[in-house]
RODO-2510 file (C-alpha; in nm, 4 decimals, decimal comma):
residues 130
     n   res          X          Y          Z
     1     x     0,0000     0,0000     0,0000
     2     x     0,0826     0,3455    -0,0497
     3     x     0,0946     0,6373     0,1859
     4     x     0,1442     1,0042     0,1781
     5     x     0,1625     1,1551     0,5259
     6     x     0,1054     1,5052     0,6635
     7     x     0,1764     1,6397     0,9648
     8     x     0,0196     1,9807     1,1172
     9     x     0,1817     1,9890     1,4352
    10     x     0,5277     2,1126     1,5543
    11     x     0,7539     1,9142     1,7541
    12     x     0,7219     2,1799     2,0730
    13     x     0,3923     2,1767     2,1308
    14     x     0,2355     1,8875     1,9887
    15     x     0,2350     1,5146     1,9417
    16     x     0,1619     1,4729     1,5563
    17     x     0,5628     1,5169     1,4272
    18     x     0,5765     1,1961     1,6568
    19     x     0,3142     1,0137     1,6170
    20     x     0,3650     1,0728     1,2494
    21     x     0,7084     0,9005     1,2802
    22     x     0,5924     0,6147     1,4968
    23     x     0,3053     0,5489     1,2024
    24     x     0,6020     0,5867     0,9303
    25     x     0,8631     0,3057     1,0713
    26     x     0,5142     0,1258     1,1242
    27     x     0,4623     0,1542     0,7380
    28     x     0,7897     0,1238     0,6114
    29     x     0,9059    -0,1702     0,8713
    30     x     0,5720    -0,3921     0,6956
    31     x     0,6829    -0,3042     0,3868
    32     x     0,4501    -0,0164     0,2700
    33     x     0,5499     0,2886     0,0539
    34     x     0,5424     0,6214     0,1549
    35     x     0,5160     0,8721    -0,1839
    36     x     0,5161     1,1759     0,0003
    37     x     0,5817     1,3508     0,3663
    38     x     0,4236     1,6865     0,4025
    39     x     0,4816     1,9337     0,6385
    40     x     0,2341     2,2187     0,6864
    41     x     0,1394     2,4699     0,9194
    42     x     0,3492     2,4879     1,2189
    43     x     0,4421     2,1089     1,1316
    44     x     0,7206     2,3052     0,8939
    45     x     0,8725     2,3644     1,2311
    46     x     1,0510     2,0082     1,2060
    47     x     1,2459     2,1187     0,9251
    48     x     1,4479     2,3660     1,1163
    49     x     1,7815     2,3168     1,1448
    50     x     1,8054     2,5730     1,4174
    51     x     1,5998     2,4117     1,7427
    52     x     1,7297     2,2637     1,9694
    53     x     1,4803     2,0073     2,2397
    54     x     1,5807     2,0642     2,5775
    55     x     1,8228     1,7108     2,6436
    56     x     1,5863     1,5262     2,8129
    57     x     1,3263     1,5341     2,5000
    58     x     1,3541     1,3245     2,2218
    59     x     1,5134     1,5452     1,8939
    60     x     1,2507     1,4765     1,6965
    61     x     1,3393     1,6994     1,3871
    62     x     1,7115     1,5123     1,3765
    63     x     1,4754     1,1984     1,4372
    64     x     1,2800     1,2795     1,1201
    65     x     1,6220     1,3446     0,9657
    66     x     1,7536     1,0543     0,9537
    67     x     1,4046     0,8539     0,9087
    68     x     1,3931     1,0247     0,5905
    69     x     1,7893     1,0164     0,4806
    70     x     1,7654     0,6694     0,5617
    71     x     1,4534     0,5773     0,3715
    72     x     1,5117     0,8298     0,0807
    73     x     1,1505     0,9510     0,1719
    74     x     1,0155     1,2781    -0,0484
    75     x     0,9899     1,5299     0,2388
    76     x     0,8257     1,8671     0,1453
    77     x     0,7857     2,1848     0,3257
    78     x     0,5315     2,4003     0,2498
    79     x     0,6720     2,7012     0,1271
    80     x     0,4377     2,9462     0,2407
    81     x     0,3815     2,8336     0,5836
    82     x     0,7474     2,7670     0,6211
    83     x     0,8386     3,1593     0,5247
    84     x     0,5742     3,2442     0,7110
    85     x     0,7480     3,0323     1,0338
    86     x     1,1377     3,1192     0,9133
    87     x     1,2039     2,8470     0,7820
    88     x     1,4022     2,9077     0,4759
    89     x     1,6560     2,7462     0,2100
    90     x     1,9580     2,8368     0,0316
    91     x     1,7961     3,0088    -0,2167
    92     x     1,4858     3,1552    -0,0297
    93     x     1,7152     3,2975     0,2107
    94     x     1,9628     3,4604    -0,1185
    95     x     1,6139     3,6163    -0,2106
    96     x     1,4841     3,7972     0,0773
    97     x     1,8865     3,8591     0,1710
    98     x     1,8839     3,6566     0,4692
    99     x     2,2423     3,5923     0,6404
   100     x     2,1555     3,2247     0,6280
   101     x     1,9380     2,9101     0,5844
   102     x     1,7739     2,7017     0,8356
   103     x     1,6336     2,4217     0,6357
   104     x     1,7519     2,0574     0,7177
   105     x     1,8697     1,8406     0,4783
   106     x     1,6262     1,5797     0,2977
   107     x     1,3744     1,8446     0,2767
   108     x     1,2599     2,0804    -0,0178
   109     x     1,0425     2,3419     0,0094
   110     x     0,7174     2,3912    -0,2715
   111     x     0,4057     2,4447    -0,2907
   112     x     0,0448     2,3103    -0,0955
   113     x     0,0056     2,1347    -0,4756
   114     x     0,2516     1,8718    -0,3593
   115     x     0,0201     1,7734    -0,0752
   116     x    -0,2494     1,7339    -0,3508
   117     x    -0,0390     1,5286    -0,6055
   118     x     0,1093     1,3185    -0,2719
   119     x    -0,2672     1,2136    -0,2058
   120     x    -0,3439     1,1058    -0,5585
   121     x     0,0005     0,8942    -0,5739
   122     x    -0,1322     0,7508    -0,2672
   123     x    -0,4063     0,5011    -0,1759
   124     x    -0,3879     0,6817     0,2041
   125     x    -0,3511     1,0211     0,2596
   126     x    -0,2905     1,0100     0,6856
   127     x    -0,3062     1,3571     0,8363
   128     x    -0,0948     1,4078     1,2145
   129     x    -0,2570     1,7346     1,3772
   130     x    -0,5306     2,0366     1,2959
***
């Protein structure tokens, strides 16, 4: 089966970023597909590069990291919500003359149309937060 995920939550204040990554080991460890992660609203928030948990919390953006570095996974950011957040690329950042970049690696930022085109790749479209 085939899953796109999206996740609505950020990683300080809400539990979607993880359940969303408990669900996706779930999915890849049967041997399910996952087309597309989305991250929208203050779920762009586990893109940063910048935050740091406090060291008793799990790192769950580093977590996500590596999930999808390991897995290859398409991870988008929605671009919008993410400027809107600051969280920025290389080449966001070189347009509104930023001094630097905060977005993790794995991760792209684009448009809400990605979430669209992630659900009709998919046969499940799971959302993680409001």
């Amino acid at each position: 089966m085939k899953f796109a995920l999206a996740v609505y939550g950020a990683p300080a204040n809400s539990q979607a970023p993880q359940s969303a990554l408990h669900f996706a080991r779930a999915v890849v460890a049967q041997g399910h597909e996952i087309v597309r992660l989305f991250f929208y609203q203050d779920g762009v928030n586990t893109a940063t590069a910048i935050a740091q948990p406090p060291q008793d919390e799990p790192d769950l953006p580093n977590e996500w990291q590596v999930f999808i570095q390991e897995h290859e996974l398409d991870a988008v950011v929605c671009i919008a919500a993410a400027l809107r957040r600051g969280v920025v690329d290389q080449a966001e950042a070189e347009r509104y003359q930023l001094s630097n970049h905060n977005l993790r690696a794995g991760y792209e930022l684009s448009g809400l149309g990605q979430l669209l085109d992630g659900a009709l790749m998919a046969d499940r479209l799971i959302t993680f937060g409001a």
